[in-house]
C-alpha positions as CSV (number, residue, x, y, z in Angstrom):
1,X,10.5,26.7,4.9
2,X,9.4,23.3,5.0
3,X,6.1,22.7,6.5
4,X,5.0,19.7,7.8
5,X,0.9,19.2,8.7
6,X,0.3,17.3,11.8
7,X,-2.4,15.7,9.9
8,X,-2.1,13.2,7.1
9,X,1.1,14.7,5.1
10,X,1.4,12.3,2.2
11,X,3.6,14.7,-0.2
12,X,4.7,17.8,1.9
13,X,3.7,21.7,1.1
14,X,6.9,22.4,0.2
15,X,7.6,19.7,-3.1
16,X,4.7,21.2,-4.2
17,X,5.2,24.6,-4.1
18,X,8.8,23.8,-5.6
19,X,6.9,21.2,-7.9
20,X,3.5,22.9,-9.1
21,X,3.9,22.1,-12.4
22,X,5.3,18.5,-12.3
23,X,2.5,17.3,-9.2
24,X,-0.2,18.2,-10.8
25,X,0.6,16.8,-13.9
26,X,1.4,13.7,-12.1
27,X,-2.0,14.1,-10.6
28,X,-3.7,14.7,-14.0
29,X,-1.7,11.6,-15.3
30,X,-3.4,9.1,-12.4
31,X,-6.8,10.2,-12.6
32,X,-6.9,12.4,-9.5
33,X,-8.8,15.3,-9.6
34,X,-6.8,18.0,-7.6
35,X,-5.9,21.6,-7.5
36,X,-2.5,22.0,-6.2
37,X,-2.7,25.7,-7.1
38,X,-5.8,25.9,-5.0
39,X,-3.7,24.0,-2.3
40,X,-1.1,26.4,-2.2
41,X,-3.3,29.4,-2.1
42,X,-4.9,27.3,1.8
43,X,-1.2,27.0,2.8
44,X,-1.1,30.9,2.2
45,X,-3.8,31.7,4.0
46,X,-2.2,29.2,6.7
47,X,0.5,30.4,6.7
48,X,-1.0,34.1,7.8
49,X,-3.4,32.4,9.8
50,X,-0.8,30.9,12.1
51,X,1.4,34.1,12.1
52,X,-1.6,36.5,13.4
53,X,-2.3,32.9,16.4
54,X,0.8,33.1,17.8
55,X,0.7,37.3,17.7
56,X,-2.2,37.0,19.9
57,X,-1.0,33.9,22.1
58,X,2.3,36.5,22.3
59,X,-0.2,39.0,23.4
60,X,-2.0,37.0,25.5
61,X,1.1,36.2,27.4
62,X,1.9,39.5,28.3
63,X,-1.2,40.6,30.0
64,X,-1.5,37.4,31.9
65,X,1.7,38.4,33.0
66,X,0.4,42.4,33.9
67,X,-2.4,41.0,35.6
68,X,0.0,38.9,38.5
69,X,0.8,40.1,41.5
70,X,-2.0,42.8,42.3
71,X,-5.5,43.5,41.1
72,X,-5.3,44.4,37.4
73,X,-7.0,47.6,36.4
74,X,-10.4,47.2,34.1
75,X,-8.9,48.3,31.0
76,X,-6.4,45.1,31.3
77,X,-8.8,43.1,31.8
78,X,-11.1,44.2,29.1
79,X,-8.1,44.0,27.0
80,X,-7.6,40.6,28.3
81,X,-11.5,39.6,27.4
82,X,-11.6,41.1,24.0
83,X,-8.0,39.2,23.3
84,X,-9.7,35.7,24.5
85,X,-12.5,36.4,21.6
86,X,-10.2,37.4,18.6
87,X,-7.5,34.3,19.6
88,X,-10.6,31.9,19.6
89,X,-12.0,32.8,16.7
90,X,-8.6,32.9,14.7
91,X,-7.7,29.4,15.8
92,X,-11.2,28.2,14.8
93,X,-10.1,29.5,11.5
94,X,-6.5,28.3,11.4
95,X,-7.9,24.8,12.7
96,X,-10.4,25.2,9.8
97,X,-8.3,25.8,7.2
98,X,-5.8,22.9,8.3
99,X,-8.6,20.2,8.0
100,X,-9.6,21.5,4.1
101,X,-5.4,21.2,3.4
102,X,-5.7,17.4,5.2
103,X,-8.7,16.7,3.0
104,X,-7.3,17.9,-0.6
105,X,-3.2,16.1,0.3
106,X,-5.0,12.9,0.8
107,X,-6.2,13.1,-2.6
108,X,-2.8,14.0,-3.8
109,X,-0.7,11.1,-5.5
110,X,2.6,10.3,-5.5
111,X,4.8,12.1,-8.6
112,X,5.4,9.2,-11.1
113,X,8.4,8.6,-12.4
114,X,9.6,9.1,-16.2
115,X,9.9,5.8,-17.4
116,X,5.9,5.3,-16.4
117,X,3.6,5.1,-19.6
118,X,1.0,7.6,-19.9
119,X,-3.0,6.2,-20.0
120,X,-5.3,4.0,-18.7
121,X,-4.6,0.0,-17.9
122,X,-4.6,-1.0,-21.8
123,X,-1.4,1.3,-22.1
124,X,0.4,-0.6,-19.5
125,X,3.9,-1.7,-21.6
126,X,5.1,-5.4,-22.0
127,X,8.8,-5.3,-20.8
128,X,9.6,-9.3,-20.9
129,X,8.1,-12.8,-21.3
130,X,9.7,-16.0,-20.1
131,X,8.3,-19.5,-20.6
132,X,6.0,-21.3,-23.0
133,X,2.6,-20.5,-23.2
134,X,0.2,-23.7,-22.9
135,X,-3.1,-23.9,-24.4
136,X,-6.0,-26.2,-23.1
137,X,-6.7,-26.1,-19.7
138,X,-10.0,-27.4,-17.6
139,X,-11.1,-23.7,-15.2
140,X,-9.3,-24.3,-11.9
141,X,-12.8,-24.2,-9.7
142,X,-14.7,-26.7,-11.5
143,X,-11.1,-29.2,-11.3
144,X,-11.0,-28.5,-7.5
145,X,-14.7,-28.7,-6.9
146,X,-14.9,-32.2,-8.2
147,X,-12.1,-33.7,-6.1
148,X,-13.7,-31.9,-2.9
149,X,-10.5,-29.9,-2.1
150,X,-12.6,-26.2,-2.4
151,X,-15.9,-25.2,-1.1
152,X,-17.5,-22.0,-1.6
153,X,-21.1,-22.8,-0.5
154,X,-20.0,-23.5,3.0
155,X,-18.1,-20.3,2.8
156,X,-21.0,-18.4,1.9
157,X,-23.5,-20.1,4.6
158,X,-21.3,-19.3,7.3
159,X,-19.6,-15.6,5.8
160,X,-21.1,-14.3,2.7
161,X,-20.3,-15.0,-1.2
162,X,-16.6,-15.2,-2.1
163,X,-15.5,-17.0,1.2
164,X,-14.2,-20.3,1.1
165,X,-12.8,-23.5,2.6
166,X,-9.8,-25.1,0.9
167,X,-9.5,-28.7,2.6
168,X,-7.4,-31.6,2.1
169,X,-4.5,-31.5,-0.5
170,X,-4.7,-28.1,-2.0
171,X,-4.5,-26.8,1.9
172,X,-1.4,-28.5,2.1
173,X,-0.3,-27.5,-1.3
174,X,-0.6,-23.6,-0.4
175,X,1.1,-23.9,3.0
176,X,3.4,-25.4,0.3
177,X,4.0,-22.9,-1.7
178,X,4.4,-20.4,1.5
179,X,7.2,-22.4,3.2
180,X,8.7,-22.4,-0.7
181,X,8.7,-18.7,-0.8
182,X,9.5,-18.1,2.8
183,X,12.7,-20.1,2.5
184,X,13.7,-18.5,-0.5
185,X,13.0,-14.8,0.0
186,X,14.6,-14.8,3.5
187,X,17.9,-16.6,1.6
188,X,17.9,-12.9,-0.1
189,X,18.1,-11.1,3.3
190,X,14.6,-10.7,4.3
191,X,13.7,-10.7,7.6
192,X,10.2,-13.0,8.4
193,X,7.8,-11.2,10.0
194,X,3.9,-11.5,11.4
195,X,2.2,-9.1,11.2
196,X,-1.1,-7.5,13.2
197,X,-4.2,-7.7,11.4
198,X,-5.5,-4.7,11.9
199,X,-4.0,-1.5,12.0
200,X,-5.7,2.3,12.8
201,X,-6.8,4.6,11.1
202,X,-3.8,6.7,10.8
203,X,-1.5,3.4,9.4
204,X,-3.9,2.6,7.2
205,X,-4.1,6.4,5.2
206,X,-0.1,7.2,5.6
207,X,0.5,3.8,4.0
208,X,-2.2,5.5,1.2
209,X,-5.3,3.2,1.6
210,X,-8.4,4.9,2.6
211,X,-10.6,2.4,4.6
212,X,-12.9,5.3,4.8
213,X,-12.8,6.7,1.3
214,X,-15.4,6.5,-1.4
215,X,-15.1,3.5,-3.2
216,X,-12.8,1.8,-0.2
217,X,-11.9,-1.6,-0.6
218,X,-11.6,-2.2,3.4
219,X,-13.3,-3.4,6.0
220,X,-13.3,-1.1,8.9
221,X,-14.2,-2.2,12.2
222,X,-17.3,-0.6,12.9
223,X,-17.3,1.9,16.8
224,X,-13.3,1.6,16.5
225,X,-10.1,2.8,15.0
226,X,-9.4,0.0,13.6
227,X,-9.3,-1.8,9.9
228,X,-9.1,-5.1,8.5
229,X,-6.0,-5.0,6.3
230,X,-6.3,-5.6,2.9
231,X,-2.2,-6.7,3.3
232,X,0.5,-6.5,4.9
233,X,1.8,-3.6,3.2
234,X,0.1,-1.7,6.2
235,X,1.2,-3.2,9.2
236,X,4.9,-3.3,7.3
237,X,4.9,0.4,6.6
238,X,3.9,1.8,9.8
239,X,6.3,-0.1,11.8
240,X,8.9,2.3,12.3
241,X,6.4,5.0,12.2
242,X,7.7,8.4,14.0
243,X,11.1,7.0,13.8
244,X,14.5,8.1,13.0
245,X,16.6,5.5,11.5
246,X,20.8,5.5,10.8
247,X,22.0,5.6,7.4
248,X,24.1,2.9,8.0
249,X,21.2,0.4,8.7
250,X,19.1,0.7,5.7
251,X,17.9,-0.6,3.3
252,X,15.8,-2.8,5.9
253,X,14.1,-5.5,4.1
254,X,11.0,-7.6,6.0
255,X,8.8,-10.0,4.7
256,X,5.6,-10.6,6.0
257,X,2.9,-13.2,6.0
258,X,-0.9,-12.1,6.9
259,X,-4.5,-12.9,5.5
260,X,-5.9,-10.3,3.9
261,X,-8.8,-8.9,3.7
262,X,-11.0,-6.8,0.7
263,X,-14.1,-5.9,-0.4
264,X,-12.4,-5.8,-3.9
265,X,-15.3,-3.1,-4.4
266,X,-15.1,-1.8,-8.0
267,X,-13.7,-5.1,-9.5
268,X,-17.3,-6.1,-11.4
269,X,-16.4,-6.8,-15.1
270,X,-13.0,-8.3,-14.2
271,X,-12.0,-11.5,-13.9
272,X,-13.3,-13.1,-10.7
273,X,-14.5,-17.0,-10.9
274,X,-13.5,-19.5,-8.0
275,X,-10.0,-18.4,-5.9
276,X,-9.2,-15.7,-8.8
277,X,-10.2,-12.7,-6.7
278,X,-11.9,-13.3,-3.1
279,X,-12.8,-11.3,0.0
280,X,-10.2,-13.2,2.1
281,X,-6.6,-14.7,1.2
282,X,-3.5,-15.5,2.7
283,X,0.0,-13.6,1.3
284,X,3.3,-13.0,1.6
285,X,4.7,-9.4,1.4
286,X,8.0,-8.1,0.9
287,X,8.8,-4.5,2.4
288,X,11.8,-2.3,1.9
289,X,12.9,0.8,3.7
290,X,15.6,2.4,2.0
291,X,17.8,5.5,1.1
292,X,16.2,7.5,-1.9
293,X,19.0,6.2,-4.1
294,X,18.8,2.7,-3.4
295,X,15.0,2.7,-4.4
296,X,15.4,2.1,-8.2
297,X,17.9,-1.0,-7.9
298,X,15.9,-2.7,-4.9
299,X,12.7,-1.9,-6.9
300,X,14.7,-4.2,-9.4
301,X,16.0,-6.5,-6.8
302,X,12.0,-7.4,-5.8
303,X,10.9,-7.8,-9.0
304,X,14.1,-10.3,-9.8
305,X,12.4,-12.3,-6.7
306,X,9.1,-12.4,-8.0
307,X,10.3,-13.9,-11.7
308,X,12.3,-16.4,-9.9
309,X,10.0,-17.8,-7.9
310,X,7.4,-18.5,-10.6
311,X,10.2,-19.6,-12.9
312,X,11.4,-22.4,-10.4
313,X,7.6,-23.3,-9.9
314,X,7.8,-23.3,-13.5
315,X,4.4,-20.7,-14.7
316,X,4.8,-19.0,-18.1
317,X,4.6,-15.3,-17.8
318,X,5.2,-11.7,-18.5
319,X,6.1,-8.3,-17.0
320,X,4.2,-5.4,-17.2
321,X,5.1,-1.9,-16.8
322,X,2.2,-0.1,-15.5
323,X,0.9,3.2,-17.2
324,X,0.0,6.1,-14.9
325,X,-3.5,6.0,-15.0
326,X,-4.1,2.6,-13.6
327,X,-1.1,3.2,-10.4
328,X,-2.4,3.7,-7.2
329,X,-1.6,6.8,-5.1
330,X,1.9,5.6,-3.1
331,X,3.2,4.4,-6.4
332,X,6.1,6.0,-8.4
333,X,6.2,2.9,-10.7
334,X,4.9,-0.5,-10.3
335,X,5.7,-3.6,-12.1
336,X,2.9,-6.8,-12.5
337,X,3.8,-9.9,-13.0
338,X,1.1,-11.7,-15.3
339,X,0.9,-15.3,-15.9
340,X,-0.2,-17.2,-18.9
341,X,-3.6,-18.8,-18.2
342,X,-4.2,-21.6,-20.6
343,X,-7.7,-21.8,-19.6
344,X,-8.2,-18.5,-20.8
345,X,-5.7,-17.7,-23.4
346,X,-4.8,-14.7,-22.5
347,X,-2.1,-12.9,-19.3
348,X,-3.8,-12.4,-15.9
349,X,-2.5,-10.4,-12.7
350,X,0.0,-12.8,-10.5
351,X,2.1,-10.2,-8.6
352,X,2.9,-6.8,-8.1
353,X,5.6,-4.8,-6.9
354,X,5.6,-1.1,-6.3
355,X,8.5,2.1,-5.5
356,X,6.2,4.4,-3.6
357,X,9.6,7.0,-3.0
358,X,8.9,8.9,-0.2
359,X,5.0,9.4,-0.2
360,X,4.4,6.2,3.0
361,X,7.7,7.7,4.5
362,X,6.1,11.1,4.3
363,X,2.2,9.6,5.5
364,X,4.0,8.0,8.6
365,X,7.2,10.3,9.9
366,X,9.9,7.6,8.5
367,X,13.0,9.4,8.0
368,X,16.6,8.7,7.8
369,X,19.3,10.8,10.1
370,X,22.6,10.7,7.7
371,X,26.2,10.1,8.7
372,X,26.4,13.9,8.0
373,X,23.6,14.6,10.0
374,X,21.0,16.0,8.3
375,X,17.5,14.4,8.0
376,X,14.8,13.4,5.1
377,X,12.7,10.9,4.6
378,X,13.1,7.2,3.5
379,X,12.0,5.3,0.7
380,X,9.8,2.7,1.2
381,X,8.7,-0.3,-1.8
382,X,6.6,-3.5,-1.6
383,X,6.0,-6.6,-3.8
384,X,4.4,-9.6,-3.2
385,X,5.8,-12.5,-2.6
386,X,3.3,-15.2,-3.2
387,X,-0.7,-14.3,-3.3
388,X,-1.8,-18.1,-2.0
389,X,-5.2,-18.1,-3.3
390,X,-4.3,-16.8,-7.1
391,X,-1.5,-19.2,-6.8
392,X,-3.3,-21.9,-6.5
393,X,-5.0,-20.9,-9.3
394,X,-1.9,-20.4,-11.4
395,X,-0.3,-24.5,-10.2
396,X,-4.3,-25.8,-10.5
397,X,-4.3,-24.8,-14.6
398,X,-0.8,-25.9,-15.3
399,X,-0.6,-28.6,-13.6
400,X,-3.3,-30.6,-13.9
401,X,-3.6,-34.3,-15.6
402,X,-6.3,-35.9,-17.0
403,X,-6.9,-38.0,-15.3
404,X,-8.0,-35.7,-12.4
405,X,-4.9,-36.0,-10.3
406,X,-2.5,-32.8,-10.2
407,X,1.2,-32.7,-10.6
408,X,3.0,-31.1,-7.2
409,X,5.6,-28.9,-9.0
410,X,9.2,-30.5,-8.1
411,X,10.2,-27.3,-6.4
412,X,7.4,-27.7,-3.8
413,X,7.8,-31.5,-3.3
414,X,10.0,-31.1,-0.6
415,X,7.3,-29.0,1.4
416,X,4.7,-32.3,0.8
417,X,7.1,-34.4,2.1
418,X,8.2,-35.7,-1.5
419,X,4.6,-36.4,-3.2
420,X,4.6,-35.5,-6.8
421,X,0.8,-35.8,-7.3
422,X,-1.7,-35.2,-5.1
C-alpha cells in the first residue's frame, strides 16, 4: 500500500515502514527528535480508523437508500440516528489522528545519504581548496563606510538593525556581479526566472521551511497565508506543484533571482558584522527537477558552477562536505563553498548547494509519469548562484587597495562598462 496524507507528506508512510531502521537513524544523525516507531503505530490506528469510516458511510448509504420512496419505519430511522452519532464521532477520531501524523512527518528529515559525515558542523569534511590564501585585509564595513557606498543607520531608522542602503559604486558593482552570473549560469542551460516573493503556507513547509515553527527564520505575513521568502528555493520548488511531468523533459533546470528575506534567528555567536549576514539580500538560485538518477551527477554539475564562478572572479576557497548534524531537513547531502577571508584568517560560508531527493517532490505532489508509464516522484536540488550581499563582502576584502580605491575584478568589468576601479 502506499499511503499518501493529504496533509504535509514530506517522506511518505510507506519508506518508513519499509525503512524503520535507516529513517530514524537518519533522524538521530540530524538532530531531530522523532519516533518513527511511534509514527507507525498512528498509521495503524489510521489505517483501522478509516476502514471502520467508510463501513459506516457504506452503511449509511444503504439506509438512505431504504428510507426513499415511502415513509421509513421507526426502527430505520433510529438505525439511521444512532448511525449519524457513531460515523461523527469516528471521523472526529480519524481526523484527529491524521493531524498528530501531519505534526510528527514535518519533523521528519530527509534520509542522508552514505557519503555524509556523521556529527555536528566542526565534523563537516574538507573535499578541495583552490586558490591562494591572502593575508591582511582592512574589515569590508569599515572600507565601505568610509567611501559612503554602505549605510546601515539609515537602514535601521527607517527598518530596524541589519537593514541597509548600498549606494553609488558598490550598487553598481552587485548588479555586477548578478548580470555576471546570470549570463553564465544560463550558458549552462538554466532557464532565468523571477520569482513571487511570497509564497503560502503550504509552499513554504513542502519546500521544508517552517515559517511557523519554533525557532523560524521567516517572516510571515501577519492575518494571511502568506510568507516572506527567505529564497527562491520556495517559489522554485512549488512551481510545478500537483503536477505530472514526462520523463523525457527533465532534468528541468531554472534559475531564479529574488530578495530574500530572514530573521537569521538562532545565528548569535556567528559571524555577523556589516553585509556578512542581514535581514534582507538579493540572490540568485539555481533549481533542478530531475529523475532520481540524475540527482548525484547534477548535484555535481551545480557545485562545478558555483567553483567556477568564484574562480573567474578570482576568490580563494574551499569545499566542504557537510556532516549530518548541521543539514537541514530537505537535504540528502549538501556541499558549502567557503571562501578565504583575509581579514579574518580563517574559511567563511560563500555558497551552498543541496540534493534534497525526493523529500520537496514528496511535500508538494511533483512526480514524474515514465515512458513506461508508471509514476514516482522527482528529484529536486538547489545551489546558489551568487548571494549579492556576502559577495560583496568576499570582492570588498580581496580587492581592495590602499589607497582606498577597489579593484573591479576583470571578469565583471564588462558589466561596469570597462572600469577597473571604482
Amino acid at each position: 500500500e502506499i499511503y499518501t496524507l493529504s496533509l504535509h507528506d514530506a517522506l511518505p508512510i510507506y519508506y518508513r515502514r519499509d525503512n524503520v531502521d535507516l529513517v530514524q537513524r537518519s533522524a538521530n544523525d540530524k538532530g531531530y527528535k522523532v519516533d518513527i516507531a511511534a509514527l507507525l503505530q498512528l498509521d495503524d490506528e489510521r489505517r483501522d480508523l478509516q476502514k471502520q469510516v467508510d463501513a459506516l458511510r457504506e452503511r449509511r448509504n444503504v439506509i438512505s437508500a431504504q428510507m426513499k420512496g415511502g415513509r421509513p419505519d421507526q426502527e430505520l430511522i433510529d438505525q439511521g440516528k444512532q448511525l449519524k452519532i457513531e460515523l461523527a464521532e469516528r471521523e472526529g477520531y480519524l481526523k484527529a489522528t491524521e493531524e498528530k501524523i501531519a505534526a510528527i512527518m514535518k519533523n521528519v528529515p530527509n534520509v542522508t545519504f552514505d557519503d555524509v559525515p556523521l556529527g555536528g558542523e566542526e565534523d563537516s569534511v574538507e573535499v578541495k581548496r583552490w586558490g591562494e590564501q591572502k593575508t591582511g585585509a582592512v574589515d569590508h564595513l569599515d572600507y565601505a563606510v568610509k567611501r559612503g557606498w554602505v549605510d546601515f543607520e539609515r537602514g535601521a531608522k527607517v527598518a530596524g538593525a541589519k537593514f541597509y542602503y548600498l549606494k553609488g559604486d558598490l550598487a553598481l558593482l552587485e548588479n555586477a556581479v548578478t548580470q555576471f552570473a546570470l549570463d553564465y549560469v544560463t550558458k549552462q542551460g538554466f532557464t532565468f526566472m523571477t520569482v513571487p516573493h511570497m509564497v503560502n503556507l503550504r509552499t513554504a513547509e513542502g519546500a521544508g521551511f517552517t515559517p511557523k515553527g519554533e525557532g523560524s527564520n521567516e517572516y510571515v505575513v501577519e492575518g494571511e497565508d502568506l510568507t516572506l521568502i527567505g529564497t527562491a528555493e520556495m517559489p522554485l520548488t512549488g512551481y510545478h506543484a500537483d503536477e505530472i511531468l514526462n520523463e523525457e523533459d527533465l532534468p528541468l533546470l531554472y534559475t531564479g533571482y529574488s530578495p530574500c528575506y530572514r530573521k537569521e534567528a538562532g545565528t548569535y555567536g556567528k559571524h555577523t558584522r556589516g553585509l556578512f549576514r542581514v535581514h534582507q539580500f538579493n540572490k540568485l538560485e539555481m533549481y533542478a527537477f530531475c529523475l532520481p538518477e540524475q540527482s548525484r551527477e547534477i548535484h555535481e554539475k551545480i557545485l562545478a558552477i558555483e567553483e567556477a564562478l568564484w574562480q573567474q572572479i578570482g576568490i580563494s576557497y574551499h569545499v566542504v562536505n557537510i556532516a549530518a548534524g548541521d543539514l537541514g531537513a530537505p537535504a540528502a547531502k549538501k556541499y558549502d563553498i567557503e571562501y578565504w577571508s583575509p581579514v579574518d584568517g580563517t574559511f567563511r560560508e560563500l555558497t551552498s548547494c543541496s540534493n534534497c531527493t525526493n523529500y520537496q517532490a514528496n511535500g508538494l505532489n511533483i512526480r514524474v509519469r515514465r515512458k513506461d508509464g508508471t509514476i514516482e516522484a522527482v528529484h529536486t536540488l538547489n545551489g546558489t548562484a551568487v548571494s549579492l550581499a556576502r559577495s560583496l563582502v568576499v570582492i570588498l576584502e580581496n580587492f581592495q587597495n590602499e589607497d582606498g580605491t577597489l579593484t573591479v575584478p576583470e571578469v565583471l568589468r564588462p558589466y561596469m562598462n570597462g572600469r577597473e576601479v571604482i
